[in-house]
C-alpha positions as CSV (number, residue, x, y, z in Angstrom):
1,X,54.5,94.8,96.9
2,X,56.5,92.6,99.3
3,X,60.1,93.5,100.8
4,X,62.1,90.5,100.4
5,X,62.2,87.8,103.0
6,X,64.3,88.3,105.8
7,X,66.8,84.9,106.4
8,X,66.7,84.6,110.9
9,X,67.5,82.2,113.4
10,X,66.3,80.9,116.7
11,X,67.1,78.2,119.0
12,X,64.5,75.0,118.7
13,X,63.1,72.9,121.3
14,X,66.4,70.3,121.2
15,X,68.8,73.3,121.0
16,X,69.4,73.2,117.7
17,X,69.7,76.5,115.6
18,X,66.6,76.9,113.3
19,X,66.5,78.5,110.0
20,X,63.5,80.9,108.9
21,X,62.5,83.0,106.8
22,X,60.1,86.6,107.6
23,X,57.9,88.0,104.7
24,X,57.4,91.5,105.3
25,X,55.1,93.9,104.2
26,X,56.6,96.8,102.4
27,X,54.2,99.1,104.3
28,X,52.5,99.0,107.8
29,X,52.2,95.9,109.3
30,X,48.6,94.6,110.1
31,X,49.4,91.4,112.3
32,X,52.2,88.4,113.1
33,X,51.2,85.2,111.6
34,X,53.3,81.6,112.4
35,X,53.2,79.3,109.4
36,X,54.0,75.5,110.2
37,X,55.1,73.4,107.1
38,X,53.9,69.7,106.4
39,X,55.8,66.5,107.5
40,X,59.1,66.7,106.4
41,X,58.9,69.4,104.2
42,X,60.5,72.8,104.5
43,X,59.9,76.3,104.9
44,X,60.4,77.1,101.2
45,X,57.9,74.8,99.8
46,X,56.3,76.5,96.8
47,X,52.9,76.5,99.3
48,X,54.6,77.9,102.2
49,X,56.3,80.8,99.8
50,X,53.2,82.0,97.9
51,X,50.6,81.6,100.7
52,X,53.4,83.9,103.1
53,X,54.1,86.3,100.0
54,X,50.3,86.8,99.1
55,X,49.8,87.3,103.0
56,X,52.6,90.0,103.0
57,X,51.0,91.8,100.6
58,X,48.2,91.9,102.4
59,X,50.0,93.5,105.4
60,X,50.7,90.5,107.1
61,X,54.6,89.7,108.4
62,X,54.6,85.9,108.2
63,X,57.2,83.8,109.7
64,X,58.4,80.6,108.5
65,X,61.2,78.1,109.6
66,X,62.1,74.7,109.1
67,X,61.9,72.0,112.3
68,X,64.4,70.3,113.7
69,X,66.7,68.3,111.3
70,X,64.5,70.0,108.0
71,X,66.0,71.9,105.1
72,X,68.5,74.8,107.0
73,X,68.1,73.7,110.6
74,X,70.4,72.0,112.5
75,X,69.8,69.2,114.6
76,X,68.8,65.1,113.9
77,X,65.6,64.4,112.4
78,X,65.7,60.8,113.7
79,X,65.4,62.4,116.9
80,X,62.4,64.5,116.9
81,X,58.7,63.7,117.0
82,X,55.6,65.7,116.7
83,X,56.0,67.1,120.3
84,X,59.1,68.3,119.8
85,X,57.4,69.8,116.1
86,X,55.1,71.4,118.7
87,X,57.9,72.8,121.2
88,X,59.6,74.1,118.4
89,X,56.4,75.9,117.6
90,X,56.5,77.6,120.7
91,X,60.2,78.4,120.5
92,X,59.0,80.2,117.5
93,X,56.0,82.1,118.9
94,X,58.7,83.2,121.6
95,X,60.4,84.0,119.3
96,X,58.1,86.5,117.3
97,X,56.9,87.7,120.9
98,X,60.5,88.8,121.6
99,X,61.8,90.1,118.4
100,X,58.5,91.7,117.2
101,X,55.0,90.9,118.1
102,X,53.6,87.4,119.1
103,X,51.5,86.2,116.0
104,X,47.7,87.0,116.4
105,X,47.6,84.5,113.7
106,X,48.7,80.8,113.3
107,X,48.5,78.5,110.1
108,X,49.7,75.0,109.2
109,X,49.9,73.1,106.3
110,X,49.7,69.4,106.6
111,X,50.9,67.8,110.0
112,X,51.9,71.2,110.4
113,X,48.2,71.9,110.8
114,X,47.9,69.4,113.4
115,X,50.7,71.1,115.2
116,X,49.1,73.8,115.3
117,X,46.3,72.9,116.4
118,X,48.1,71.1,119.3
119,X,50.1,74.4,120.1
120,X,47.2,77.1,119.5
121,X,45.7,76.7,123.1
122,X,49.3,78.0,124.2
123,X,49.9,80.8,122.2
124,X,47.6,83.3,124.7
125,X,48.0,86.1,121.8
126,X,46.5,83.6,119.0
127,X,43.1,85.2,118.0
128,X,42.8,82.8,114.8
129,X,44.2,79.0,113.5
130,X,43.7,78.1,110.1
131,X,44.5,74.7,108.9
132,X,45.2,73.2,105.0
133,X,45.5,69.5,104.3
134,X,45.4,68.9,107.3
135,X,45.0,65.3,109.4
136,X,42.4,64.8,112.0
137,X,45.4,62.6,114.0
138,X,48.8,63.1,114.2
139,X,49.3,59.5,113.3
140,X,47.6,59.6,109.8
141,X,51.7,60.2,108.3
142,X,52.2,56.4,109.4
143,X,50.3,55.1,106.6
144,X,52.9,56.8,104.3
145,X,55.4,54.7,106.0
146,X,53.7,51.2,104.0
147,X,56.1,47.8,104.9
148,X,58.5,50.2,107.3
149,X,56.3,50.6,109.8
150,X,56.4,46.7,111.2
151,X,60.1,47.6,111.3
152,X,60.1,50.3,113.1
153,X,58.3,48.8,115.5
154,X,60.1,45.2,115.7
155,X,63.9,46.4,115.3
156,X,63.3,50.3,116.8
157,X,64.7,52.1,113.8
158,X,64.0,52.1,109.7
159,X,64.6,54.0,107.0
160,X,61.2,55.4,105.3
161,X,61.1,57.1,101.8
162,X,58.5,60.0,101.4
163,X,59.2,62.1,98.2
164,X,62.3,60.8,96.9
165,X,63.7,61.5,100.3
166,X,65.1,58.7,102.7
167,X,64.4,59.7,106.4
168,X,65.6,57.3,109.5
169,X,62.7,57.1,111.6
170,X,62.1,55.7,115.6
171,X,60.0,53.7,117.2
172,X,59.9,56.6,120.0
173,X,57.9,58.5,116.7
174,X,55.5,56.3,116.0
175,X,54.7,56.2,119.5
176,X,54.8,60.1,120.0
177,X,52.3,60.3,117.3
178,X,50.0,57.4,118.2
179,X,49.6,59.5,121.8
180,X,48.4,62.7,120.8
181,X,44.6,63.4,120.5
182,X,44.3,66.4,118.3
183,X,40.6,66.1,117.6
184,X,40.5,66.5,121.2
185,X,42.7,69.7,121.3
186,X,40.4,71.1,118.4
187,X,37.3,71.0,121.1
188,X,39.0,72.8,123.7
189,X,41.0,76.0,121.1
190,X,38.9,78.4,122.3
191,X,40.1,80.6,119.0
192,X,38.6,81.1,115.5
193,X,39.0,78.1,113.2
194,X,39.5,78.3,109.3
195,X,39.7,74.6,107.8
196,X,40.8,74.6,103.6
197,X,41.1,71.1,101.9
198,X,41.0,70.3,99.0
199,X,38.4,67.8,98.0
200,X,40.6,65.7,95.6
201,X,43.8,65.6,98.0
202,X,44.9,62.0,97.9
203,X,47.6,62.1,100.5
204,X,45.2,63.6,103.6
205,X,41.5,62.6,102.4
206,X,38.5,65.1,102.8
207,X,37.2,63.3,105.8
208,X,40.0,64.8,107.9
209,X,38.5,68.2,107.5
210,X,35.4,66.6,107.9
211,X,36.2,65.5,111.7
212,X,38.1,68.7,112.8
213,X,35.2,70.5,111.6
214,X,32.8,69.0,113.5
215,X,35.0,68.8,116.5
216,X,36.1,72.6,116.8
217,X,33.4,74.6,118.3
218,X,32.2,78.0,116.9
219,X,33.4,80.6,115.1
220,X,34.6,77.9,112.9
221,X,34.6,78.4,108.8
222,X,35.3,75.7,106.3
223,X,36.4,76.6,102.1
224,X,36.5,74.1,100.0
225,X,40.3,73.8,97.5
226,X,38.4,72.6,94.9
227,X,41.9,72.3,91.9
228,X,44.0,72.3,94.4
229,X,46.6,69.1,95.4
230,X,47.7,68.4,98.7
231,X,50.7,70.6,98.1
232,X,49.4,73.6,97.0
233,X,51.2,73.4,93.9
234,X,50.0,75.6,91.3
235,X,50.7,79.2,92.8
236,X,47.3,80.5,91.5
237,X,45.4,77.9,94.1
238,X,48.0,78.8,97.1
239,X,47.7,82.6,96.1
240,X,43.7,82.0,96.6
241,X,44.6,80.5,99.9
242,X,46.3,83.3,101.0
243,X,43.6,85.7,99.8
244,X,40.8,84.1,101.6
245,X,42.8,83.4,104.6
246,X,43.7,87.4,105.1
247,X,39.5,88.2,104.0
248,X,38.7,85.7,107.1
249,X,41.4,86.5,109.6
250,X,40.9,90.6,109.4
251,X,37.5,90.0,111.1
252,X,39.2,88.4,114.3
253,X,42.8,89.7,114.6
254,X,43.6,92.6,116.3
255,X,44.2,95.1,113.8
256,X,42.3,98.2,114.1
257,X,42.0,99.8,117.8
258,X,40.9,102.2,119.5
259,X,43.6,104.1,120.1
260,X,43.7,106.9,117.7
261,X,45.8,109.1,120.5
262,X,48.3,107.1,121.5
263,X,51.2,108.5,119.5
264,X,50.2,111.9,120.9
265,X,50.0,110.7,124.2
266,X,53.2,107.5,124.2
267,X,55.4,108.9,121.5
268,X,56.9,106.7,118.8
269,X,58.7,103.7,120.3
270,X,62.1,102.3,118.3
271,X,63.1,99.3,119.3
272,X,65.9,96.7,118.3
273,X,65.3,93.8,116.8
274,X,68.2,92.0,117.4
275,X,68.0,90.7,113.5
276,X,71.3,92.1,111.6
277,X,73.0,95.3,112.5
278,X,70.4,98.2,112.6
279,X,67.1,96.9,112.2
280,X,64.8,98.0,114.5
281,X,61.2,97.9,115.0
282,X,59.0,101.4,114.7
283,X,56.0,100.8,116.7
284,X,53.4,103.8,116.9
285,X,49.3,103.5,117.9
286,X,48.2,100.1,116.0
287,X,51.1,100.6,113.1
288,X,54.0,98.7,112.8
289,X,57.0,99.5,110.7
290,X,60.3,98.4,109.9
291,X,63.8,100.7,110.3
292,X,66.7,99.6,108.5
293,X,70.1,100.7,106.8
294,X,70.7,99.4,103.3
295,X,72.9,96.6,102.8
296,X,75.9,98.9,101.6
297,X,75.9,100.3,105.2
298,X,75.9,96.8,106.9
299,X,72.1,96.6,107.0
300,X,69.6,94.0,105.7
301,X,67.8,96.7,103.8
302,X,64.7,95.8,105.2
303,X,62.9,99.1,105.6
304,X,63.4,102.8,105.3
305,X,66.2,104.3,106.7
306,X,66.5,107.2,109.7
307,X,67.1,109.7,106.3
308,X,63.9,108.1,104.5
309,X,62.1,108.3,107.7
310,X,62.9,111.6,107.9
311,X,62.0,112.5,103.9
312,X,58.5,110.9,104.5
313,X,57.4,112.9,107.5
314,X,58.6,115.9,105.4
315,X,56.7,114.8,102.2
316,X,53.6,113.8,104.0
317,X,53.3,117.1,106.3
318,X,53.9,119.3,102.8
319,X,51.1,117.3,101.0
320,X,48.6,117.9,104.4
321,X,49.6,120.7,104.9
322,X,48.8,122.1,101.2
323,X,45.8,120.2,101.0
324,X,44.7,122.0,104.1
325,X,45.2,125.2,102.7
326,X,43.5,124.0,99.2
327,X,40.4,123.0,100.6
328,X,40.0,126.4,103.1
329,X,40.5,128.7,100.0
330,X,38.4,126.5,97.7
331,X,41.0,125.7,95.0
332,X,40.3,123.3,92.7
333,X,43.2,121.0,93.1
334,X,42.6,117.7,92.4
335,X,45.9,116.5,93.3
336,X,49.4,116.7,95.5
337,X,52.4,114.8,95.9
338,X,56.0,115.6,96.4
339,X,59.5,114.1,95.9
340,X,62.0,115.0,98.7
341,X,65.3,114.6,98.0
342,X,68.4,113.8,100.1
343,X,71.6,114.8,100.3
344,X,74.7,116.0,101.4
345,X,76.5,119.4,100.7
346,X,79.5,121.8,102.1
347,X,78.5,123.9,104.7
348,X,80.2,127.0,102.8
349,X,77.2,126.5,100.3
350,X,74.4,126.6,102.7
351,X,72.7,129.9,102.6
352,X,70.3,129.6,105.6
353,X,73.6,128.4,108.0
354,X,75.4,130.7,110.3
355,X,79.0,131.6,109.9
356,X,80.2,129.6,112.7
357,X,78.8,126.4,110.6
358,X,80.0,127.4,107.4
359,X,83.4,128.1,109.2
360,X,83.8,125.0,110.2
361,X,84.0,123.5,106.6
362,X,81.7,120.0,107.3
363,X,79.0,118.3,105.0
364,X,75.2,118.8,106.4
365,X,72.3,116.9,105.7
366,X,70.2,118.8,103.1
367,X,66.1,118.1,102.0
368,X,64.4,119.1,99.2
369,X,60.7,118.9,97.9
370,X,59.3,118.9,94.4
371,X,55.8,120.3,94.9
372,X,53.4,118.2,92.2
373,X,50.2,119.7,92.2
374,X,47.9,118.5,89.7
375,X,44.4,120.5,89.0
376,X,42.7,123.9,87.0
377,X,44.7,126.5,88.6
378,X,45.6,129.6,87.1
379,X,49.2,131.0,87.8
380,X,48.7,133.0,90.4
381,X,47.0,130.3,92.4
382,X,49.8,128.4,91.8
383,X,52.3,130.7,93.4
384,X,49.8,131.3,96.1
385,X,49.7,127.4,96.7
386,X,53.7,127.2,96.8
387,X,54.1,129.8,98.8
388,X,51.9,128.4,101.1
389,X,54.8,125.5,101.3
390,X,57.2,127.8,103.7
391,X,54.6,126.7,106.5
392,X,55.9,123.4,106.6
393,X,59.6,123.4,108.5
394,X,62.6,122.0,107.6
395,X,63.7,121.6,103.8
396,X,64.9,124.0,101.2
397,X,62.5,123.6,97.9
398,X,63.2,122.3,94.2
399,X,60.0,124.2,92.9
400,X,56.8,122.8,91.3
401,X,56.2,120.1,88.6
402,X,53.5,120.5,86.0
403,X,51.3,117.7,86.3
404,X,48.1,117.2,83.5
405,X,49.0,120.7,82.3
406,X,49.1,122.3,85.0
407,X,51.0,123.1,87.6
């Protein structure tokens, strides 16, 4: 299960506003990861939404956007080149670092993989690049071109149709393309390489793979696509993708630590994210979680709010708590859950309040738990067991559920 993808902006490399997209986890987040879309392509390509979905719900916040002059950003195509692809990259990684966490992992699709090849070495936080379809050279999009190119190159500007799509290209592209050596950039990353192709892609052939294979220097892993096409189509083959990129990546990123006392000793830090009204970022040890209001209260209803904060650590310490008490008196319960409940209510009906709150004739916040316990247990174990409950502060109780018979 996936939260839905948050819509953000950022400013790119020419100034111009770009639009994204942030899959979320609906639980703890594991790691950042930077997706980079293929030559003129945008972020909500079928491959770009499944392979960042799957990756969500594998614990991983992806972010997406779309480059200069692409699908909701602002700014001239016409104008940009692969450099700029690459500045906008790092705007992006800024980004990330700012607002959340700089991405541990990095992934592009196409000339998007070139890019990020070309951008990994700069991104010091990067533990991992994986690449899909893509080119060994940035300049392997010109054959696409076919009769513009001499164009291009005799009159300085053309018009170029790729998809159904007519894009106005420079000769300052072609040029910006033809300089970069990304096969030489793949010798020097210095990170953990995952190349993916598929073997019958006809747009980028499987020699590409071949060459930044051989060029990137180990821990380097190649999987073969074998139905896949270059766009990652079908969303079985880019949900595969996904699956084996998040079975390779856990064994380099940085999710798991060492430091199992940090929230004793740090606290729990809240943070602002700066994206919509209240969301904020709940960062505690090696977990990562989302705060939010919902979108009735001006939120983006991106994660729990304050009250469902609140009603977790309440439903989690009960459910400890009991099976604490469970396992020292040897009861066989084989299972516990609660339901806690939020609301609010006059202070003249709060029993446990003093007179000088009930006088004053507000609303308070008020908690309740429904115990579940499910397990052989007789009924004065039972009341034993919910007895028990009073040890964990701060909520008023609906009573006990019979679960399997039993309650």
């Amino acid at each position: 299960m996936t939260n839905r993808p948050l819509k953000l902006e950022f400013d790119g490399a020419n100034g111009a506003r770009l639009a994204a997209r942030l899959d979320l986890p609906a639980g703890r987040i594991r790691a950042f990861a930077l997706f980079a879309h293929c030559f003129t392509c945008s972020k909500d390509i079928p491959a770009a939404r499944h392979i960042a979905g799957a990756l969500a719900a594998e614990g991983m916040a992806v972010l997406r956007f779309d480059f200069t002059g692409l699908g909701g950003s602002g700014g001239d195509f016409s104008s940009t080149g692969f450099s700029s692809n690459v500045e906008d990259l790092k705007r992006a990684a800024d980004f990330l670092r700012q607002t959340y966490e700089a991405p541990q992992l990095l992934i592009g699709h196409s000339l998007g993989g070139a890019a990020i090849l070309s951008v990994a070495a700069d991104i010091p936080e990067a533990r991992a690049v994986v690449t899909i379809g893509a080119p060994a050279d940035a300049d392997h999009v010109i054959h696409n071109f076919k009769g513009a190119e001499e164009t291009i190159r005799r009159v300085g500007v053309g018009e170029v149709d790729l998809a159904g799509r007519t894009f106005t290209i420079r000769r300052e592209f072609l040029e910006d393309l033809e300089k970069q050596s990304v096969r030489d950039r793949v010798s020097r990353l210095g990170k953990a390489l995952l190349v993916m192709h598929a073997p019958l892609d006809d747009t980028v052939g499987i020699d590409n793979a071949t060459d930044i294979f051989v060029a990137a220097k180990h821990p380097k892993s190649f999987v073969s696509l074998d139905k896949a096409d270059h766009l990652l189509s079908r969303s079985e083959e880019a949900a595969y993708a996904a699956r084996v990129i998040a079975g390779w990546a856990s064994g380099y990123l940085d999710t798991e630590t060492d430091k199992s006392a940090d929230e004793a000793r740090d606290g729990v830090e809240v943070v602002e994210t700066g994206q919509g009204k209240f969301q904020a970022m709940v960062a505690s040890g090696s977990h990562r979680l989302i705060a939010d209001e919902p979108m009735d209260y001006g939120g983006l209803d991106s994660g729990m709010s304050p009250y469902g904060f609140l009603s977790a650590a309440l439903g989690a310490c009960t459910v400890m708590t009991l099976r604490m008490y469970a396992d020292r008196k040897g009861f066989k319960v084989d299972r516990i859950g609660t339901r806690v409940l939020h609301g609010k209510v006059h202070a003249a009906d709060c029993e446990d309040c003093s007179d000088e709150i009930r006088e004053k004739g507000s609303r308070i916040d008020r908690f309740e738990r429904l115990i579940m316990l499910e397990g052989d247990l007789d009924a004065d174990t039972r009341a034993r067991m919910l007895e028990n409950r009073r040890q964990v502060p701060g909520a008023s109780d609906a009573g006990s559920r019979r679960r399997g018979g039993h309650a």
